[in-house]
GUSE-485024 format. One record per residue: residue number from 1; residue in one letter; chain; y, x, z of N, C-alpha, C, O, CB in turn. Coordinates in steps of 0.001 Angstrom, whole numbers, padded with zeros to 6 digits. Glycine has a CB too. Layout:
! GUSE-485024
   resi   resn   chain        nY        nX        nZ       caY       caX       caZ        cY        cX        cZ        oY        oX        oZ       cbY       cbX       cbZ
    NUM      A       A         Y         X         Z         Y         X         Z         Y         X         Z         Y         X         Z         Y         X         Z
...
***
This chain:
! GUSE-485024
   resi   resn   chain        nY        nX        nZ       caY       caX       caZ        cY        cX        cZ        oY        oX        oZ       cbY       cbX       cbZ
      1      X       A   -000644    043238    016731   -001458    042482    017678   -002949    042721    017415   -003541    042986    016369   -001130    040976    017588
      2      X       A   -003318    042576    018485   -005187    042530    018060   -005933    041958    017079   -005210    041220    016409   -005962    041931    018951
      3      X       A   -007062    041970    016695   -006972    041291    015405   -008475    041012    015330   -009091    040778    014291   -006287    042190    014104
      4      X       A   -009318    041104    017373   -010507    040501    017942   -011273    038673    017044   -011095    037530    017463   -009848    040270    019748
      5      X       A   -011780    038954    016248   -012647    037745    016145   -013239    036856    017156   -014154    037469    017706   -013585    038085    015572
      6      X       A   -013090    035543    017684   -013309    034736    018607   -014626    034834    018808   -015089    033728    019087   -012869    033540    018391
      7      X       A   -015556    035816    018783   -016822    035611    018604   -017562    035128    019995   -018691    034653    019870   -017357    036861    018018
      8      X       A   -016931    035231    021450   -017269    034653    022784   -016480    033545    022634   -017318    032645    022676   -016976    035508    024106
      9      X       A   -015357    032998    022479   -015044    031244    022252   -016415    030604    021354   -017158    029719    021778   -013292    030939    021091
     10      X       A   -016522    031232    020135   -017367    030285    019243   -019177    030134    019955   -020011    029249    019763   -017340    031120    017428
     11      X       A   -019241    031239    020689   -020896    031419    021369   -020589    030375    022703   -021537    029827    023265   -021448    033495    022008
     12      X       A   -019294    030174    023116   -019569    029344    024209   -019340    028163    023693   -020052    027281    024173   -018846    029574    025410
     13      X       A   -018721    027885    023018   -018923    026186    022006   -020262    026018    021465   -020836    024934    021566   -017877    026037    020417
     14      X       A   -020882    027180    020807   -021958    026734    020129   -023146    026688    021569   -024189    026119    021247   -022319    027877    018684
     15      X       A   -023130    027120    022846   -023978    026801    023518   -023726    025813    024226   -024692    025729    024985   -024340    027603    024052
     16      X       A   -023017    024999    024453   -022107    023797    025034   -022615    022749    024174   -022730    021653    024724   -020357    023966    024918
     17      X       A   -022915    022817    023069   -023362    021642    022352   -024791    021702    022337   -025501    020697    022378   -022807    021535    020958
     18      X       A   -025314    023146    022266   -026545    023110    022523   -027150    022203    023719   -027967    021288    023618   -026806    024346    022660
     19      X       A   -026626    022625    024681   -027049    022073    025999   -026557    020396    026155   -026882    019878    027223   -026317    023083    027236
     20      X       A   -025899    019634    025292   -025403    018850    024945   -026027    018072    024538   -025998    016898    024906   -024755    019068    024459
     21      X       A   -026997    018699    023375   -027752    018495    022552   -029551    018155    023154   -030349    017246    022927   -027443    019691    021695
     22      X       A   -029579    018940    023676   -030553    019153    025100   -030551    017618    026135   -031606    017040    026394   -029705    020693    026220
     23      X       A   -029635    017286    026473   -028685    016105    027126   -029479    014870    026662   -030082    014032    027333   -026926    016056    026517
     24      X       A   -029295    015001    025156   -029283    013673    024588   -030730    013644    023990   -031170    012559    023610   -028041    013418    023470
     25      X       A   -031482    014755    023887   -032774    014685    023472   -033742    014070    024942   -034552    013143    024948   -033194    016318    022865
     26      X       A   -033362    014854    025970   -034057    014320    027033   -034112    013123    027258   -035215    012594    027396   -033749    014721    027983
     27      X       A   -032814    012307    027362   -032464    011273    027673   -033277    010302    026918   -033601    009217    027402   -031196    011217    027569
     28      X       A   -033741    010845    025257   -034380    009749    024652   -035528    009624    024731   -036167    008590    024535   -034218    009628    023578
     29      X       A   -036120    011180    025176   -037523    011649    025580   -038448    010386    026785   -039427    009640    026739   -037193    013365    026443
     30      X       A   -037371    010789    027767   -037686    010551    029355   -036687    009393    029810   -037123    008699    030728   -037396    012050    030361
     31      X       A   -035536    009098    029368   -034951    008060    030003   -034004    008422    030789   -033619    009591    030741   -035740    007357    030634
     32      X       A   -033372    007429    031758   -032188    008215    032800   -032602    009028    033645   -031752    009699    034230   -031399    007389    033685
     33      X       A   -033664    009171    033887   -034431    009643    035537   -035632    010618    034676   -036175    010400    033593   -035391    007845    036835
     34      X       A   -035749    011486    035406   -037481    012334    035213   -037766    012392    037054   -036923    012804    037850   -037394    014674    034190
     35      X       A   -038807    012001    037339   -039105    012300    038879   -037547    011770    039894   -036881    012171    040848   -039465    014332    039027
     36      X       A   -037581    010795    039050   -036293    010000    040427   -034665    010462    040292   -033839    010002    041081   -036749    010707    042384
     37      X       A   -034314    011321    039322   -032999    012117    039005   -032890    012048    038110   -033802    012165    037291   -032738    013273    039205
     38      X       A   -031232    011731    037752   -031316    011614    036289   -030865    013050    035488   -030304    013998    036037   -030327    010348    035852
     39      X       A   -031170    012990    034358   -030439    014099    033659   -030051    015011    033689   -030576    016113    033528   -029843    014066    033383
     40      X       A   -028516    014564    034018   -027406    015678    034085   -027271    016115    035905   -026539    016968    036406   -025683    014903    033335
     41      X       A   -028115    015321    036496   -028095    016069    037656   -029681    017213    037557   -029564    018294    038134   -028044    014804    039074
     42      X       A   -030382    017063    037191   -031517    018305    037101   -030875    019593    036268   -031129    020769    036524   -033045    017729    036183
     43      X       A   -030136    019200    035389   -029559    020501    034282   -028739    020921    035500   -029331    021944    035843   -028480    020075    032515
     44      X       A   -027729    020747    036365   -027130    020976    037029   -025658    021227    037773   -025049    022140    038330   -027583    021281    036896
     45      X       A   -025401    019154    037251   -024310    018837    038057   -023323    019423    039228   -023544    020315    040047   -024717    018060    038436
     46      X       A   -022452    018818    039077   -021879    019582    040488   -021975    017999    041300   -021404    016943    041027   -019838    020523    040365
     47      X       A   -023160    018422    042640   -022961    017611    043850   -022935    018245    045360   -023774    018989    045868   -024023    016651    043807
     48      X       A   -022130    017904    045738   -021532    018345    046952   -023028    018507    047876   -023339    019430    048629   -020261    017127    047583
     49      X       A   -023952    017047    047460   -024823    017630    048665   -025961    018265    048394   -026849    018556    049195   -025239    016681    049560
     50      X       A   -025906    018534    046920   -027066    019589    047015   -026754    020994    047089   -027515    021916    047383   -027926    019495    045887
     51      X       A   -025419    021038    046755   -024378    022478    047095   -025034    022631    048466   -025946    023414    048729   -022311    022252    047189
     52      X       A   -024398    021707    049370   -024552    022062    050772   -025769    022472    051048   -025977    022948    052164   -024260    021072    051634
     53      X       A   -026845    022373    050077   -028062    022551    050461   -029257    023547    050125   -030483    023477    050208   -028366    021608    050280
     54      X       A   -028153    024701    049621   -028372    025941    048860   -028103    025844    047188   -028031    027002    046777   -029893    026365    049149
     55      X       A   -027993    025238    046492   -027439    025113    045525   -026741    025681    044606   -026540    025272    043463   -027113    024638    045707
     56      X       A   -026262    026896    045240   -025099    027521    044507   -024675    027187    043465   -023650    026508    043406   -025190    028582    044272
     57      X       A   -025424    027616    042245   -025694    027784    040983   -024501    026183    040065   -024036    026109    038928   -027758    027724    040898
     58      X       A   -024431    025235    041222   -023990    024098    040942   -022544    023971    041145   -021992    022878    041268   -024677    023233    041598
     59      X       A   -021580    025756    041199   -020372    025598    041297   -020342    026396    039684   -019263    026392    039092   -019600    026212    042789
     60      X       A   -021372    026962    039125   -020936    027819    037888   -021897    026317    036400   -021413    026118    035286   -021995    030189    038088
     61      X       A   -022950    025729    036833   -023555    025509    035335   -022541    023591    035109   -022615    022891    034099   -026093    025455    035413
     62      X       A   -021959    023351    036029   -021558    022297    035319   -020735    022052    034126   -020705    021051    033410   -021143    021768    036008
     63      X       A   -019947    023357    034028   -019304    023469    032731   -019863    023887    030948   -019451    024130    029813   -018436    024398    033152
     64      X       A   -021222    023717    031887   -022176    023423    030150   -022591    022203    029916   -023214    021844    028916   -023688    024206    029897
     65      X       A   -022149    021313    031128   -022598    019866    030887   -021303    018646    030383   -020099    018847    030538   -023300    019390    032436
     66      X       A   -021716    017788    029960   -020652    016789    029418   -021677    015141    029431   -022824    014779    029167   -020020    017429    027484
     67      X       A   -020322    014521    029938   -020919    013106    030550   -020217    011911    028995   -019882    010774    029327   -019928    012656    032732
     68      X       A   -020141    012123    028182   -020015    011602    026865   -019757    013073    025310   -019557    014286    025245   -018481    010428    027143
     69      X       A   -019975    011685    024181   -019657    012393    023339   -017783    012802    023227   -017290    013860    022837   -020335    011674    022223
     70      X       A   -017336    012025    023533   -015663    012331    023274   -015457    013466    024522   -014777    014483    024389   -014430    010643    023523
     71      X       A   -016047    013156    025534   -015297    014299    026739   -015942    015774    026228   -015289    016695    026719   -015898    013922    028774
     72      X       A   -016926    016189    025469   -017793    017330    025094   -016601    017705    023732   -016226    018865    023556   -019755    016826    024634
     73      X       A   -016156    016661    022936   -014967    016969    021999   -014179    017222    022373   -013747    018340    022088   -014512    016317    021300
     74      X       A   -013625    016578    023047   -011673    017088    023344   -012393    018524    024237   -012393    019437    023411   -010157    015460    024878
     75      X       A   -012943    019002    025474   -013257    019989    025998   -013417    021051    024837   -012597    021945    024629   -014341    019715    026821
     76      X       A   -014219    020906    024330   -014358    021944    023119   -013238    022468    021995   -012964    023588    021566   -015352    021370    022320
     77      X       A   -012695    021062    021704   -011056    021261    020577   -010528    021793    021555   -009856    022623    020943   -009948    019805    019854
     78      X       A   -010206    022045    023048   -008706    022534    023699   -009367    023689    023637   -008551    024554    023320   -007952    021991    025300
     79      X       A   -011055    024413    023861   -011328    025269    024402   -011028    026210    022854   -010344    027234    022863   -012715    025095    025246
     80      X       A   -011549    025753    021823   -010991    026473    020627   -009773    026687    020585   -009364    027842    020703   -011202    025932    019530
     81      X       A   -008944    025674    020416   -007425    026116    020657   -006846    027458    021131   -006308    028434    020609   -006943    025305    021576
     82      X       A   -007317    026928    022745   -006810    028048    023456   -007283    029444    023151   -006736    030467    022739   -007044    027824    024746
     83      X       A   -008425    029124    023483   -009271    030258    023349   -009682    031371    022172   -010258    032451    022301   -010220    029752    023632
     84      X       A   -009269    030836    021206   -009450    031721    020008   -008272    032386    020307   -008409    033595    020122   -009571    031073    018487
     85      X       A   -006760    031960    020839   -005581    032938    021039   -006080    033606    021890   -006736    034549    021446   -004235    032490    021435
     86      X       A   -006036    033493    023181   -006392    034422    024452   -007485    035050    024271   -007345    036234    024578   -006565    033763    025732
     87      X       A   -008737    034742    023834   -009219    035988    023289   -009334    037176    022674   -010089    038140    022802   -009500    035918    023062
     88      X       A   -008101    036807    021727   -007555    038113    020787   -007040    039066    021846   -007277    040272    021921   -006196    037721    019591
     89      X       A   -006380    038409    022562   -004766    039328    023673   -006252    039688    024561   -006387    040909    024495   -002803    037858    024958
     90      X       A   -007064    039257    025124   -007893    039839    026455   -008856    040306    025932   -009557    041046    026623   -008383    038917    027595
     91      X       A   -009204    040072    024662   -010784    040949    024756   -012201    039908    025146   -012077    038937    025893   -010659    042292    026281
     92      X       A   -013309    040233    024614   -014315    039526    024739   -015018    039343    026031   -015697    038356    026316   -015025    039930    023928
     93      X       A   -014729    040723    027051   -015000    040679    027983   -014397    040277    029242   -014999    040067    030294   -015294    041398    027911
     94      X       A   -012976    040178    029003   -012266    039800    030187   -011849    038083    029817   -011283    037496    030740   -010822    040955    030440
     95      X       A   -012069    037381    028695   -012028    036798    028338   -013075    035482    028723   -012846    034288    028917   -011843    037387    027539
     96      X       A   -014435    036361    028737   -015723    035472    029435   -015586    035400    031089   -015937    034464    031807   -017357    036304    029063
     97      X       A   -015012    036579    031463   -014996    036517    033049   -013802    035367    033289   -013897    034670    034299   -014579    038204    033852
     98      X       A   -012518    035132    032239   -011410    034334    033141   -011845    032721    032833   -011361    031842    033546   -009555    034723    032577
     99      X       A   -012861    032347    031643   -013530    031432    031673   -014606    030586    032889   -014546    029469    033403   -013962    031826    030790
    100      X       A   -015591    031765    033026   -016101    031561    033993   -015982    031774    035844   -016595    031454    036863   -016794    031948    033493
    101      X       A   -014548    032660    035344   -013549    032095    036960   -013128    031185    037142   -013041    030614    038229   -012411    032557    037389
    102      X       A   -012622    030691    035709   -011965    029370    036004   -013003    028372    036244   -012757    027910    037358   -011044    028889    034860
    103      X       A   -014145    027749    035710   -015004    027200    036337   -015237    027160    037701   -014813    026358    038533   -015789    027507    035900
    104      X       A   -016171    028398    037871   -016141    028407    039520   -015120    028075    040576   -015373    027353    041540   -016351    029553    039875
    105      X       A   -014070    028583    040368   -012889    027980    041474   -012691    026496    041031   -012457    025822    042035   -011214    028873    041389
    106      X       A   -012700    025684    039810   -012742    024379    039925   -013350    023711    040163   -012991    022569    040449   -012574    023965    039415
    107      X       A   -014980    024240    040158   -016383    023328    040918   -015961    023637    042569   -016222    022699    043321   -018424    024179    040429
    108      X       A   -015382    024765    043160   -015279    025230    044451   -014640    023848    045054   -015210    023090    045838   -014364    026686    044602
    109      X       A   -013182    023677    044450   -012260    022455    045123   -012878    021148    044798   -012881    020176    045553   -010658    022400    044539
    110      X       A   -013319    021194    043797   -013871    020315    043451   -015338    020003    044721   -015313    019019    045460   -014104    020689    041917
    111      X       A   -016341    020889    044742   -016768    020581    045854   -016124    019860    047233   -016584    018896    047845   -017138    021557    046035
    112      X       A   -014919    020636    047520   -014490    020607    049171   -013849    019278    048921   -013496    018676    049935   -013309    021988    049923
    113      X       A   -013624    018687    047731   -012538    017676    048074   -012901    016023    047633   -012454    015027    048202   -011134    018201    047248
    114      X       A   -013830    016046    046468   -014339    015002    046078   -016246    014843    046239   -017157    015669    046299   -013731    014975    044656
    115      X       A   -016177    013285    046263   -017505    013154    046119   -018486    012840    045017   -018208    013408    043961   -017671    012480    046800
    116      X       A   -019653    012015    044992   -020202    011896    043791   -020572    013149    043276   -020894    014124    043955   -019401    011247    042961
    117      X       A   -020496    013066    041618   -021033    014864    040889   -019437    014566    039603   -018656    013705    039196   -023674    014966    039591
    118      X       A   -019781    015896    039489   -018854    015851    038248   -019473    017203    037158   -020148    018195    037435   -016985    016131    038846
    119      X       A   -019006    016807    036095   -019377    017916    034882   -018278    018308    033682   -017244    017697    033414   -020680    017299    034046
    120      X       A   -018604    019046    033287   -017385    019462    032354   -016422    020460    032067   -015481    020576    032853   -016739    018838    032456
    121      X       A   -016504    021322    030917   -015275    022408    030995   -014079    022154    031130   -013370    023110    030815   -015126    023120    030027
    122      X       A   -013675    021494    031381   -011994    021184    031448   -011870    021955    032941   -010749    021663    033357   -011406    019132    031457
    123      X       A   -012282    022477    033535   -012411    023163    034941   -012167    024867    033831   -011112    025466    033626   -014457    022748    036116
    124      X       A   -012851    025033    033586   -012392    026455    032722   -011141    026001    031723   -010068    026538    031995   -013864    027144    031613
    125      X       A   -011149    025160    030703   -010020    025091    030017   -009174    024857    030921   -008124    025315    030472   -009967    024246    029018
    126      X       A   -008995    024462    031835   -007463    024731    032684   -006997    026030    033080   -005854    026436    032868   -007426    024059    034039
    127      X       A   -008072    026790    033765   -008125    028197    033585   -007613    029116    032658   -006983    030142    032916   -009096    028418    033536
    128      X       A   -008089    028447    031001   -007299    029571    030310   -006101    028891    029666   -005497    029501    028784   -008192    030391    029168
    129      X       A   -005690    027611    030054   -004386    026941    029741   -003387    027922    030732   -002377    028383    030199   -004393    025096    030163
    130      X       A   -003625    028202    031976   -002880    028664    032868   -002875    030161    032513   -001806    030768    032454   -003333    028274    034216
    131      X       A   -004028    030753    032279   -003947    031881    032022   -002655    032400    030801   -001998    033439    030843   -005325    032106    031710
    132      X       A   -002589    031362    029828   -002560    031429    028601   -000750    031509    029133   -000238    032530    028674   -003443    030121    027548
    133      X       A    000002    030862    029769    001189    030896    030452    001248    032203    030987    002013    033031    030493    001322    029861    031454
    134      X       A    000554    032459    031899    000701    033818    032456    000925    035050    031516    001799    035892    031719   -000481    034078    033208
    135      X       A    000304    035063    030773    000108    036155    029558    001712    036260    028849    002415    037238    028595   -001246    035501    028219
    136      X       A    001933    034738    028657    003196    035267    027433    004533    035434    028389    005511    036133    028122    003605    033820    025931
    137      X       A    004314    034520    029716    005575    035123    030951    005501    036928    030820    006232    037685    030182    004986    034533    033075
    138      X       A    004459    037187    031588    004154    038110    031984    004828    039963    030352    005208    041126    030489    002313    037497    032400
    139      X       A    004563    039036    029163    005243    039705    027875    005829    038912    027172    005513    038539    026043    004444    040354    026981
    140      X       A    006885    038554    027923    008142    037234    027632    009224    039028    026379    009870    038968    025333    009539    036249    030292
    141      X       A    008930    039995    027101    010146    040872    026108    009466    041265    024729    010027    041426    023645    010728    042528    026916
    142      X       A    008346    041360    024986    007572    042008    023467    007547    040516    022515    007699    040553    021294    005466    042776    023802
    143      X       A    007325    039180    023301    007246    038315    022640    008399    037088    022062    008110    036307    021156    006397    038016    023215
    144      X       A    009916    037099    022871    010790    036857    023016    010873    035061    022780    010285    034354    023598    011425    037817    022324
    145      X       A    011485    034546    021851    011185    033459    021681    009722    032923    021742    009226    032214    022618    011714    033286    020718
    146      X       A    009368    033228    021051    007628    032834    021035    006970    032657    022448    006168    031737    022608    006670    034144    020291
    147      X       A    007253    033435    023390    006638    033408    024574    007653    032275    025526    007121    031740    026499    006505    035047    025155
    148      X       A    008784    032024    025270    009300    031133    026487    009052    029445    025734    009239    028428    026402    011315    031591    026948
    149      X       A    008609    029407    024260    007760    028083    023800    006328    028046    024342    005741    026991    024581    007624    028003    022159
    150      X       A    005682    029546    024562    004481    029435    024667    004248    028748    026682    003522    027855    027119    003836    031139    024104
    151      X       A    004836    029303    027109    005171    029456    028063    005375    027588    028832    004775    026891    029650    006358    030514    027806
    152      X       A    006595    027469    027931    006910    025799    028066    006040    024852    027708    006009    023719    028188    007983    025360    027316
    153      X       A    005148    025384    026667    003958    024241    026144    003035    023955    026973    002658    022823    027276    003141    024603    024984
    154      X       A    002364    025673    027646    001649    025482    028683    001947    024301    029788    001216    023377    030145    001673    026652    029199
    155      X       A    003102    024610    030149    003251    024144    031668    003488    022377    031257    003056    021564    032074    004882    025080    032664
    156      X       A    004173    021869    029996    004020    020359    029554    002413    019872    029571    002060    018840    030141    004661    020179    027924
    157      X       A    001351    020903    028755    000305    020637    028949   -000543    020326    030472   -001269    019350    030660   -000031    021484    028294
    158      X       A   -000261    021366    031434   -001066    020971    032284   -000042    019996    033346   -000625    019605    034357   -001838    022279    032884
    159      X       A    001241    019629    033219    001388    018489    033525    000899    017236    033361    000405    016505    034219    002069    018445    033355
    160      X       A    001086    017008    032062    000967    016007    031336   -000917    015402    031601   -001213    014212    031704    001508    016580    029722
    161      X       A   -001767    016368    031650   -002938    016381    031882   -003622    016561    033436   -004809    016665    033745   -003246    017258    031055
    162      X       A   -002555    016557    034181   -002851    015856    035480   -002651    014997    035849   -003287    014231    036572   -002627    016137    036248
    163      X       A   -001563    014963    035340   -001037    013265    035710   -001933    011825    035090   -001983    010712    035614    000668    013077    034927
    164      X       A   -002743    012401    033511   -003942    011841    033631   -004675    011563    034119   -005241    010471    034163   -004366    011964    033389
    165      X       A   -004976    013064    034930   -006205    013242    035847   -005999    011992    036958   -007037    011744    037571   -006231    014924    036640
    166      X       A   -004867    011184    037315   -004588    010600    038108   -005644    009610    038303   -006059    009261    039408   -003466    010283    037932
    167      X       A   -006103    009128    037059   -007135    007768    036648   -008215    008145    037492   -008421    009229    038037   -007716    007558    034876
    168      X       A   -008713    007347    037515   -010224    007173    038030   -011261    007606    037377   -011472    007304    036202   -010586    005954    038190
    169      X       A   -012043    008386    038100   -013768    008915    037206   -013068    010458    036234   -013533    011041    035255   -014623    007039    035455
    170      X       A   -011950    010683    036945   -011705    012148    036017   -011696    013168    037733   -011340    012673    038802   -009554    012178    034700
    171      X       A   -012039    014193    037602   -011713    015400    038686   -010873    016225    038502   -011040    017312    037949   -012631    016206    038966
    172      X       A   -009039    015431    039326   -007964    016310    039287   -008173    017638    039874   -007576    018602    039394   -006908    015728    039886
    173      X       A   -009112    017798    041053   -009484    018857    042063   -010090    019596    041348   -009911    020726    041803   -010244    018547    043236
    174      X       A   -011021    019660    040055   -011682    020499    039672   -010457    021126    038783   -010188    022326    038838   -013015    020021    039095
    175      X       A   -009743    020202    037962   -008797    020933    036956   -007988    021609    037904   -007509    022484    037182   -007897    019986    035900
    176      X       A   -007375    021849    039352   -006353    022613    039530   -006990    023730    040132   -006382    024796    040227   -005275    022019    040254
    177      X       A   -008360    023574    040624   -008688    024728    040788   -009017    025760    039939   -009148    026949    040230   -009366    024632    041364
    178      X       A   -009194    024993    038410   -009567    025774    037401   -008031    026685    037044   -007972    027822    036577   -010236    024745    036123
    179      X       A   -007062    025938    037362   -005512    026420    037016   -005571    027473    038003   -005302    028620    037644   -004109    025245    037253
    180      X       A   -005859    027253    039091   -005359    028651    040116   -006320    029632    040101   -005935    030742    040470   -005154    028346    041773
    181      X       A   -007379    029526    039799   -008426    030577    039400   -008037    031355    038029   -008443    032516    037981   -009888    029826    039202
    182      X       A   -007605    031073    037363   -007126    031125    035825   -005808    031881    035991   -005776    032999    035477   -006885    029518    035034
    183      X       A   -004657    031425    036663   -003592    031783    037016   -003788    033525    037794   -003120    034553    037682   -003076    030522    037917
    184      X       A   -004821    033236    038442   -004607    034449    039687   -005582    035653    039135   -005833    036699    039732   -005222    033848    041533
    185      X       A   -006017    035289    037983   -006832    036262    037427   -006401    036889    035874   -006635    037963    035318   -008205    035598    037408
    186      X       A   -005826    035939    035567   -004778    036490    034488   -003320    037560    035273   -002887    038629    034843   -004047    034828    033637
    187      X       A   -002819    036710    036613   -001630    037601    036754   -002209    039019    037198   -001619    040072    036953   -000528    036986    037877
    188      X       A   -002990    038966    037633   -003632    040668    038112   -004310    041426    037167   -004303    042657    037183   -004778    040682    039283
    189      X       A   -005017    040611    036171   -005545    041595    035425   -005365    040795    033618   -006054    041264    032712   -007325    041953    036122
    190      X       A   -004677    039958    033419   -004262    040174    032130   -003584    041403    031027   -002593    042008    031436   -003609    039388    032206
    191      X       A   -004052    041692    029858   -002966    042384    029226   -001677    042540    029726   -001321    041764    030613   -002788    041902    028174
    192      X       A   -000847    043468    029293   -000080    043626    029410    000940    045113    028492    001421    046214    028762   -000382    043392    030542
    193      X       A    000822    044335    027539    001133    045350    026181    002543    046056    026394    003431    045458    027002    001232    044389    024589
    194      X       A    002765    047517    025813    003537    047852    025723    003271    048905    024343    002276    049491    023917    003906    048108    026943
    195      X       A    004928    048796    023829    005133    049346    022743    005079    050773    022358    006200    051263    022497    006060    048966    022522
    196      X       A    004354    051491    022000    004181    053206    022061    004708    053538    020325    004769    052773    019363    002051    053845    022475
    197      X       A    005004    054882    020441    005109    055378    018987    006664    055616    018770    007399    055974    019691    004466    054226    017842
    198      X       A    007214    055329    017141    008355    055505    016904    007879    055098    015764    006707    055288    015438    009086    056650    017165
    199      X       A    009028    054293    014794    009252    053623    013688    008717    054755    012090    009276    055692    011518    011022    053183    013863
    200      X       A    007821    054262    011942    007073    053141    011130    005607    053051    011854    004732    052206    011665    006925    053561    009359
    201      X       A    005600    054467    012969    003945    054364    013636    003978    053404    014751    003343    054025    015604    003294    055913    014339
    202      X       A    004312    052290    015283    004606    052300    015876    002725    051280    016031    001947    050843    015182    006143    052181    015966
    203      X       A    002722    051303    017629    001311    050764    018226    001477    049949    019493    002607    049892    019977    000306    051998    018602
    204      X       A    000716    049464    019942    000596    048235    021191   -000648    049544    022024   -001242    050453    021445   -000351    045982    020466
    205      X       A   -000701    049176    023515   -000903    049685    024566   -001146    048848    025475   -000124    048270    025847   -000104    050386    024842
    206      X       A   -002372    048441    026157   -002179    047699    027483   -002268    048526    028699   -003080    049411    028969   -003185    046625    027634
    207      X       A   -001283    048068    029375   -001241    048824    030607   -002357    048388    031952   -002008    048802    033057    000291    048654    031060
    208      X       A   -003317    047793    031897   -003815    047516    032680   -004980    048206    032900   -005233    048869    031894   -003819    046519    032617
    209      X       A   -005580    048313    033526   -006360    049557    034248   -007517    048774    034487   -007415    047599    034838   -005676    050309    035723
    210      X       A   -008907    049488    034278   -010183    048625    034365   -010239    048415    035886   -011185    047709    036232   -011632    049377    033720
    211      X       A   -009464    048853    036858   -010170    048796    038258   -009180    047515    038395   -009705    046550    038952   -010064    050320    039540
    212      X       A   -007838    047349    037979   -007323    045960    038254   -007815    044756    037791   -007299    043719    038206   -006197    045881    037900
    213      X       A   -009040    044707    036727   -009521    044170    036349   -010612    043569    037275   -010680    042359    037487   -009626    044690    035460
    214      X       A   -011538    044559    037864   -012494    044478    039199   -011635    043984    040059   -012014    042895    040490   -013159    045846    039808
    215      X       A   -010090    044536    040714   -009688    043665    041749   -009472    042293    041360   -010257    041529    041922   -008553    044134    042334
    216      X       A   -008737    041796    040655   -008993    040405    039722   -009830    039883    040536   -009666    039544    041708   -009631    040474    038152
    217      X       A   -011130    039805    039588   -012547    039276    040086   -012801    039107    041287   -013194    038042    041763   -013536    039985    039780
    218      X       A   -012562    040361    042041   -013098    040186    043621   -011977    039424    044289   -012308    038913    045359   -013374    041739    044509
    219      X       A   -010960    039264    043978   -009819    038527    044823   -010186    037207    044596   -010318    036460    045565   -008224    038793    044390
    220      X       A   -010399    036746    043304   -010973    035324    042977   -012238    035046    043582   -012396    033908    044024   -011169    035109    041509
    221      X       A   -013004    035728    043665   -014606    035859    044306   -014339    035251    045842   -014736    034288    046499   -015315    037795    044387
    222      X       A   -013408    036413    046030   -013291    036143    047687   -012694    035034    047888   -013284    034211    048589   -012508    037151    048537
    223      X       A   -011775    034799    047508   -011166    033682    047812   -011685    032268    047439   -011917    031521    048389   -010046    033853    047347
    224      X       A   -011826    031957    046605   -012765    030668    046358   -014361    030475    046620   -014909    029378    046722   -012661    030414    044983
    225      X       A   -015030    031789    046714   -016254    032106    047607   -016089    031603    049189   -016849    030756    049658   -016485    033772    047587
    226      X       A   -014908    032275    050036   -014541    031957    051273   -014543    030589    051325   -015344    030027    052071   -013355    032503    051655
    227      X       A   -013662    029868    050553   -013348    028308    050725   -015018    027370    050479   -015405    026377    051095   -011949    027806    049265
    228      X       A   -015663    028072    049460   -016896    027375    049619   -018257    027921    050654   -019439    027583    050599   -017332    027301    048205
    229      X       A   -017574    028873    051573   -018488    028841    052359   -018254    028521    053406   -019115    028059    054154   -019007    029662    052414
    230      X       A   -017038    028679    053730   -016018    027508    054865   -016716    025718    054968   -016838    024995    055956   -013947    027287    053914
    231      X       A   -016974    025529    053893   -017637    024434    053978   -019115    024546    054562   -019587    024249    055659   -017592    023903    052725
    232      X       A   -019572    025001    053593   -021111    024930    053859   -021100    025541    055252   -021822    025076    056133   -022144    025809    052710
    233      X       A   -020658    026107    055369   -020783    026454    057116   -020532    025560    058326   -020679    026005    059464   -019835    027481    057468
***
């Protein structure tokens, strides 16, 4: 197996607290409000109506923001979790893109469907929870047992953590869009190892091709791009 150091999980934790950190200095600086807004809406919340109002930028930076100290913890413990595995299997680079797909498609639904603002990686950690399913289905034979636990844990997890989402003041819409962004970008362009060699040389191989990697992206682009401009339009 790969044997990639988490070094993009640990840079996106360590800038997550930064900006966290940032959060709580302002706040003591300036108070709830600077010029009539508070806070975490100037860093750059997700609100529907400043989206609508050129905004973009407010479907990708909310997942550097966190609306307590415990929601910035558990976000960060699942994002280590996960993420130190799936980084090994994807690589540093395809690894940052299924992160920050998964975001974007969960601020996207999250836009079209709820109001108020919302913040928080759990829109990407659903992303690579789902991803993280896809991967060991997808090498259920190289991985055999291991992958139909890995497989089953996933899918208990993001049950179990919607049905949370049920409560009030959490965004189920952002977490499933983070799942289907995550999902649809892992099944097209995740790893996909295969075994080369002959016994004792034996080596791993991914079969995936850098241009399925680009289609990936642009299928997610398009598609959750479309849905948020369906709106704004």
């Amino acid at each position: 197996m790969p044997s990639l150091p988490p070094i993009a999980t640990y840079g996106l934790i360590g800038f997550t607290v930064f900006v966290y950190i940032l959060q709580i200095l302002a706040t003591a600086l300036f108070g709830d409000t600077i010029y009539g807004a508070d806070i975490v809406t100037l860093l750059g919340a997700r609100i529907s109506e400043n989206i609508d109002n050129g905004e973009f930028w407010r479907l990708i930076t909310p997942v550097f923001l966190h609306g307590s100290l415990g929601h910035i913890f558990f976000n960060m413990y699942a994002l280590f979790s996960v993420g130190s595995l799936l980084e090994r299997h994807f690589g540093h680079g395809r690894f940052l893109l299924m992160y920050f797909l998964g975001a974007f498609s969960g601020n996207v639904l999250s836009y079209l469907f709820t109001q108020g603002y919302s913040v928080g990686a759990s829109t990407a950690v659903f992303g690579l929870i789902a991803a993280e399913g896809i991967f060991f289905y997808q090498n259920r034979e190289l991985f055999g047992a291991y992958a139909r636990n890995a497989v089953g844990n996933a899918v208990f997890i993001v049950v179990i953590n919607l049905f949370i989402g049920l409560a009030p003041m959490i965004d189920n819409w952002g977490h499933i869009g983070g799942l289907l962004g995550g999902a649809l970008f892992a099944w097209f362009a995740g790893p996909k190892w295969s075994v080369t060699g002959m016994p004792p040389q034996l080596s791993l191989r991914d079969e995936r091709e850098p241009r399925e990697v680009s289609t990936a992206v642009l299928l997610v682009l398009i598609i959750f791009g479309g849905l948020a401009a369906w709106r704004i339009l």
